[in-house]
Structures are given as C-alpha cells and as structure tokens.
N, C-alpha and C positions, 0 to 999 in steps of 0.2 A: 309420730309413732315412737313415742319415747323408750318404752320399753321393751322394742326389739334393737338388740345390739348388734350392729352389724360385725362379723371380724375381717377384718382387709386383711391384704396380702401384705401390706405394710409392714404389721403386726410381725407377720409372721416372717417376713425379711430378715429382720431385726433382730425376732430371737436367734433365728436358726446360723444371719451369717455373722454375728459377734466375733472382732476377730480380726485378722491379717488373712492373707494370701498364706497356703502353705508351702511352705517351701523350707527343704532341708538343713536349717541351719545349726543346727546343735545335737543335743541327746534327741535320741528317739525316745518316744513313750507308748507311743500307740500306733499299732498298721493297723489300716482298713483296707483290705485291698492290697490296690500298688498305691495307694495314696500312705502318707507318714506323716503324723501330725507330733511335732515336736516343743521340749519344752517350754520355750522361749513364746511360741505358740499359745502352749496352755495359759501361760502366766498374763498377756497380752491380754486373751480372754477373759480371765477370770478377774482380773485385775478391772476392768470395763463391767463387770457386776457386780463387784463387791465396794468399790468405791463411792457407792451415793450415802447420802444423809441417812439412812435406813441404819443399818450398824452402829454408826456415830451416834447417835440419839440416841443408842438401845447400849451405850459403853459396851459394844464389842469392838474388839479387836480382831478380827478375821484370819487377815494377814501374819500378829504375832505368834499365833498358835497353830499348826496345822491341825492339830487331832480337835479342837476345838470342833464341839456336835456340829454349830453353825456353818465352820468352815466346811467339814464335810458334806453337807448339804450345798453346799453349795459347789463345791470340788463334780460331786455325782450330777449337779444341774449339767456344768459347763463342758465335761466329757461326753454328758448325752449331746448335749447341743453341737462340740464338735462332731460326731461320729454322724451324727446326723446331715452336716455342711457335707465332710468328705464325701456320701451316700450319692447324693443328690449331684454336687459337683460332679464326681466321676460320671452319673445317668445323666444328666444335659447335657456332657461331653460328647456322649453315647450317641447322644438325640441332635446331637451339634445345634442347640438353643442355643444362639448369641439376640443380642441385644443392638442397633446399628444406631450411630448418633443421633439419626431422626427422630428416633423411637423416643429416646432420651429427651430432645429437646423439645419433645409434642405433648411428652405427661409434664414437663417440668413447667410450661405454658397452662397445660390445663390448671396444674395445683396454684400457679402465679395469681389465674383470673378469677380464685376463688378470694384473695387476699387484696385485688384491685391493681396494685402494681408492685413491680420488681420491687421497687425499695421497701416497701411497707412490707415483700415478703422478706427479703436478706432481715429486717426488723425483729421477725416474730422469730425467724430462726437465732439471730443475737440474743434475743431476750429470753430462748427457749436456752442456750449454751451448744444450739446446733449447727458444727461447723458446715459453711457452703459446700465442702467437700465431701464431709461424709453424707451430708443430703443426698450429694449426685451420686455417690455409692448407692446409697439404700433405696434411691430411684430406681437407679440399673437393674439391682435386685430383686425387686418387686415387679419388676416389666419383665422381667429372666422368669420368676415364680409363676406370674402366670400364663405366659409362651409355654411355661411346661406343664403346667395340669393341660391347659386346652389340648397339649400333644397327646396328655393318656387319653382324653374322654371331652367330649365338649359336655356344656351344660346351658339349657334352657329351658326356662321355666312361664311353663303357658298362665293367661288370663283365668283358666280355668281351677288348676293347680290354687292361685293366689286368692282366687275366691274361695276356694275351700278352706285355705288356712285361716282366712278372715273369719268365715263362718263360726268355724269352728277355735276360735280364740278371740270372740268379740269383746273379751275383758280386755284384751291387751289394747285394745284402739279407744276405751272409755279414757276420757282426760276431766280430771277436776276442775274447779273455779283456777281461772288463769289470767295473769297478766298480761300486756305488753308494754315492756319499758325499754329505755334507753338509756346508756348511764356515761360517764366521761370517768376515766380510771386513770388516777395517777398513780402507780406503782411506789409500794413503801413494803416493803419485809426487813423487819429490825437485824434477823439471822442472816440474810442476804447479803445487807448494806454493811453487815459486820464482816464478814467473810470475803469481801469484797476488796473492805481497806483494808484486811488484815494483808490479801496478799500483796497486795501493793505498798505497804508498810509492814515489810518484816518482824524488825526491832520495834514496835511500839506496844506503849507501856497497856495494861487493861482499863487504865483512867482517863486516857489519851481516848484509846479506841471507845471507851463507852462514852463519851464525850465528842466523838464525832459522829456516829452511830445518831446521836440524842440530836444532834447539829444537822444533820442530814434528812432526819426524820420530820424534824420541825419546816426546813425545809420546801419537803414537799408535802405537806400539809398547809404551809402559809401559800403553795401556789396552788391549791386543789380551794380553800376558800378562795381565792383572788376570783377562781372559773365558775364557781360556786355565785357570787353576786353576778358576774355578770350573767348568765344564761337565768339567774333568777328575774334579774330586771326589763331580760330581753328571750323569754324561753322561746320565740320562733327562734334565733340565733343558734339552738343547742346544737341543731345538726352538724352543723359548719364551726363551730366550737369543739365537738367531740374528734371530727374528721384532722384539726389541724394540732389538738392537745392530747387523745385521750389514747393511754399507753396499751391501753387493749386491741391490738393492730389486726386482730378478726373483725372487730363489731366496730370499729373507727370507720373505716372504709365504708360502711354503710351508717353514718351516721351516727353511730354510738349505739346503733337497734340491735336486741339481743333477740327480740321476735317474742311470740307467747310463752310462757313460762308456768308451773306449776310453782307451789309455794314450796313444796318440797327439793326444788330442782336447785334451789339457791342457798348458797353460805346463808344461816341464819339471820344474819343483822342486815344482810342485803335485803333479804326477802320479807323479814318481817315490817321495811321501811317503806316498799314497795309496795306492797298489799296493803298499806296505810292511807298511799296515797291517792288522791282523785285524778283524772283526765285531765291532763297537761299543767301538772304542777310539778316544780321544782324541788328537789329534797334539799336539805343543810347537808352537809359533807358526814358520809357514814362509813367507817370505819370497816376493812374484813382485813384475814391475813394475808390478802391480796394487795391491798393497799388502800387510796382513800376513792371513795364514788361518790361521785354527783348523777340522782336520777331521777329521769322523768319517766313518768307512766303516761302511756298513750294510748290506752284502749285496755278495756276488761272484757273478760268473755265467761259466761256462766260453764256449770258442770255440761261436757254433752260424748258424742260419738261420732270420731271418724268417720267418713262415707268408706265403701271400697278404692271409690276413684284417687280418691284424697289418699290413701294410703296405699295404693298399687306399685308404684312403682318400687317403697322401700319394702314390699312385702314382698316382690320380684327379686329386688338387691340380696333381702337377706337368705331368701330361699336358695339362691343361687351362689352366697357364700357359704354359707354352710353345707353345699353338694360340695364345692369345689375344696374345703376344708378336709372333708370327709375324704375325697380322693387320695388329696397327698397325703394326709394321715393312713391310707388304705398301702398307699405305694411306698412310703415311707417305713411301713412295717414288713412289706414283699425286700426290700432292697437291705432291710437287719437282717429278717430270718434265711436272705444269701447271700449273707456279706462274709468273709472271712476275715476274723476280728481278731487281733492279736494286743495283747496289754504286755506291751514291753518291759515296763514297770508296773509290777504290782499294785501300788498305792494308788493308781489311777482305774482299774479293777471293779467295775462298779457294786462286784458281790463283793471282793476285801471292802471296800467303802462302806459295804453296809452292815458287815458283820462287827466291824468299828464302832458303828452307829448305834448298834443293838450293846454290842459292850457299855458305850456309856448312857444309855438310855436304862440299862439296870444297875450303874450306879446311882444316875438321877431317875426315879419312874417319874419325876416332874414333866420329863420332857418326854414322855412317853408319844402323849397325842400331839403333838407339836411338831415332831418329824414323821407320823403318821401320815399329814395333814399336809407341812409345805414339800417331800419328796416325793407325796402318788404314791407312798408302800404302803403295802395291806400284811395286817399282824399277821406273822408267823405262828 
C-alpha cells in the first residue's frame, strides 16, 4: 500500500520534544503557564534544527544573522514547537501519564525484532548518527504520546469502516509493473567520507582531504567489485553474502531482499539496472548517492490490484493514525486557546516575528511565497 503514508507517533515525538528538560536556568523568555522555557533552552532547540546540511548547501548562515527571513522562520517554528512541549508536558502531568521501564524495554524489543538483532540495530542507529540515548528518549516519548491520546479518546477502526475506504480509493491500492530484488550495499557518499576526515583531521590541507576522500572511495568500491564476482559466480551465495557484508542493515538481515518495488520507488540508476534485469541474475556494481549495489532480481510481477485482505490491516493502521493525529491536534489547540502565554521577550513573540517577516518580504517580494509556504501564514 505504497501510497498511504502512515504518520507515527514517532514523527510526532520528535518534532514536538526537540530539546532539553525545562528547567530554570538563565533568562526567562517565555511563561506558559507555571512552566518557563528559557534561553539556553531555546538555543539547545533551535540549534538541533538549524544544524543539518539543509542551510549549508543553500550558503545560509542562520546562526550569523538573526533577522535573517530564514532564521526567523525558523525562530517562529522552534517557539511553536516549545510552547506546544510545555502544553502537553503540564496536561500528562495532569493526567499523571508516566511511562514504566517495561513499557520502554517491550517497544524497544519490538523496534529490535524488526532489524534481527541488537547489534545490527545499535548499526543502523551509528550509521543513522542516532545516539542510543536519545533513541531511548524518543522511545519514552512516543510510549508517553500515545498513553495520552488513548486517555482523551480511544480509537478503533472496524472491518467495515476499512472496507469503505478501500472501495472508495481503489486507485490508491493499484500498483504498476514491479520488481523483487535484492541488493548488497556498500556505503560510499564522497560528502560524508569528507566531513568525516575533516573532523578527525582538523588542520588538514584541501589536497590532503580530497585525496583521501578519492582513497577512501576507491576503496570501497574495490571491495563492492570483489562481492560483486563472487555472488556473480555463485548467486545462490547472495543471501548469506548480503546478510554478512551489505551496509544496508534493514534489508541485510533478510538477506539483501528489499521486497517488490515500483520503478518509481527507486534512486534512478538503481532502478533503471533492476528493471533490466532477468530472474536471478547478477548486476556489475551500480553506482547511487548511497553508495555502490550489487543486485539481483528475484521475481517480476505484472501491473494489477491489491485485494482488501492484502491491504487491511495497513488501511486499519493508517485510518487509526490519522483519528489519533487529529485528536492531539484537536486537544493541542483546546490546551493554546487556555493557556496563559506570556512572551517575556518580545523577539520570541510570534506576531513580532512575523511582522519582521512581512518587513523583509517587502524588501525582497522574492521571497514572498517562500515564507507563505514553509511557515503555514496565509497573506494578509
């Protein structure tokens, strides 16, 4: 059911608790309540959104400039986001939702047995840059999040309900001509591998670094052919090949199987190599900005239609996250329109913020529909 997305509570963990524990250690900026979210606070936060590749790539500087359109945009994201934590925090208190070590160590099992084992998960989270810690964090919180919708309202969604939505959106369960392949992934990103040595080598020169960068690269490419011949010479081998080499630590555990696939589903050089191939044949080593794959196709499937059976239970999942989305969005807006909100500092003010916005949005009208679009404002 490719084209229903489901939204987890994960998701929504993550944007909402960004962040530290509040606690009063500096300037105030903002009361909710009796809760008091301070500087040191904001900056923690904001500092954890503005920090990815996204900016860098795009030569901003977020950080240098505060009036900067982008920073402020971003400034009015991470206010909302807290004010929304403190809400919610103070109403589970309310509701005395905790979360008990069981709890914790029974989904952190479950998410384990999707991945095979302990180590192959600590793997995907290293290779993700996600520390074990804040996993067990954004676990907690995600068990916390939904202990507390079920306290406003439970949600169940009969056989009958999920047959009507089927009925009635049988485009979404049509799937195209499809694959099933398998692939052995040796991780190569030139940006990665660079950023990598650089922090490990402070002081080194740019001739140095693109020279190990180019050393590095080659590499792992000379060991992605090495894996390359052998599962060609011996492709029953691949499974147990992919499972002990290949960097992909979701699809390793099962073998290297990524399951059926649309041609659309896949990085282009992946997929157009795939769709090439026959029933249990080998590919030569094919390049994405993933890194290098080696892969076999293992079954084709013509254009056709989901049953309902086939598609029940994620048409149950997603029907049932989007009630449960819609609640805390519902109680999320009961807990703004009675909160008592106080902006200690103006600059944090989400109408100053925007009356900023609008100032430099009529020196540039470039950027008119741009902050329209990533802040949710509708034109004045």
């Amino acid at each position: 059911m490719n084209k229903l997305k489901v939204i987890t509570f994960a998701i929504l963990a993550m944007f909402i608790f960004t962040g530290c524990g509040l606690k009063n250690k500096d300037t105030d900026i903002i009361k909710i309540n009796n809760t008091v979210i301070t500087q040191s606070e904001f900056d923690k936060a904001y500092d954890s959104v503005v920090s990815g590749r996204m900016f860098e790539q795009m030569g901003i500087d977020v950080k240098k400039d505060p009036n900067n359109i982008f920073a402020l945009m971003m400034r009015e994201q991470v206010v909302s986001n807290l004010i929304v934590k403190a809400l919610l925090n103070e109403e589970m208190d309310k509701r005395k939702i905790t979360v008990s070590k069981q709890e914790i160590e029974n989904g952190e099992k479950e998410i384990i047995d999707r991945f095979g084992t302990k180590e192959q998960f600590m793997q995907v989270l290293k290779t993700n840059n996600v520390p074990y810690d804040r996993f067990k964090k954004d676990l907690e919180e995600e068990i916390k999040m939904k202990k507390f919708v079920d306290s406003i309202a439970m949600v169940s969604i009969g056989d009958s309900v999920a047959k009507k939505y089927y009925d009635d959106n049988i485009s979404k369960f049509k799937y195209p001509k499809r694959v099933r392949a398998s692939h052995i992934l040796i991780s190569a990103n030139a940006n990665q591998i660079k950023d990598k040595i650089k922090e490990e080598n402070k002081n080194i020169s740019d001739e140095e670094l693109n020279k190990k960068v180019q050393d590095e690269m080659n590499a792992r490419l000379e060991k992605a052919e090495k894996l390359q011949k052998q599962v060609k010479a011996s492709p029953k081998t691949f499974a147990k090949v992919a499972k002990e080499n290949s960097e992909d630590m979701v699809s390793a555990v099962k073998g290297g199987d990524l399951g059926f696939f649309a041609k659309d589903e896949m990085v282009e050089p992946f997929a157009e190599k795939a769709f090439s191939l026959a029933p249990n044949t080998v590919s030569d080593v094919v390049k994405t900005d993933f890194g290098y794959h080696i892969i076999m196709v293992t079954d084709r499937q013509e254009a056709g239609t989901l049953s309902f059976e086939q598609s029940k239970k994620d048409i149950i999942n997603y029907l049932e996250g989007q009630d449960k989305v819609e609640i805390l969005k519902n109680k999320i807006e009961s807990l703004r329109k009675d909160a008592k909100i106080e902006f200690i500092d103006p600059a944090y003010n989400p109408e100053e913020i925007q009356k900023t916005i609008k100032e430099e949005t009529q020196k540039n009208p470039e950027l008119k529909s741009l902050t329209n679009v990533e802040t949710g404002t509708e034109k004045k």
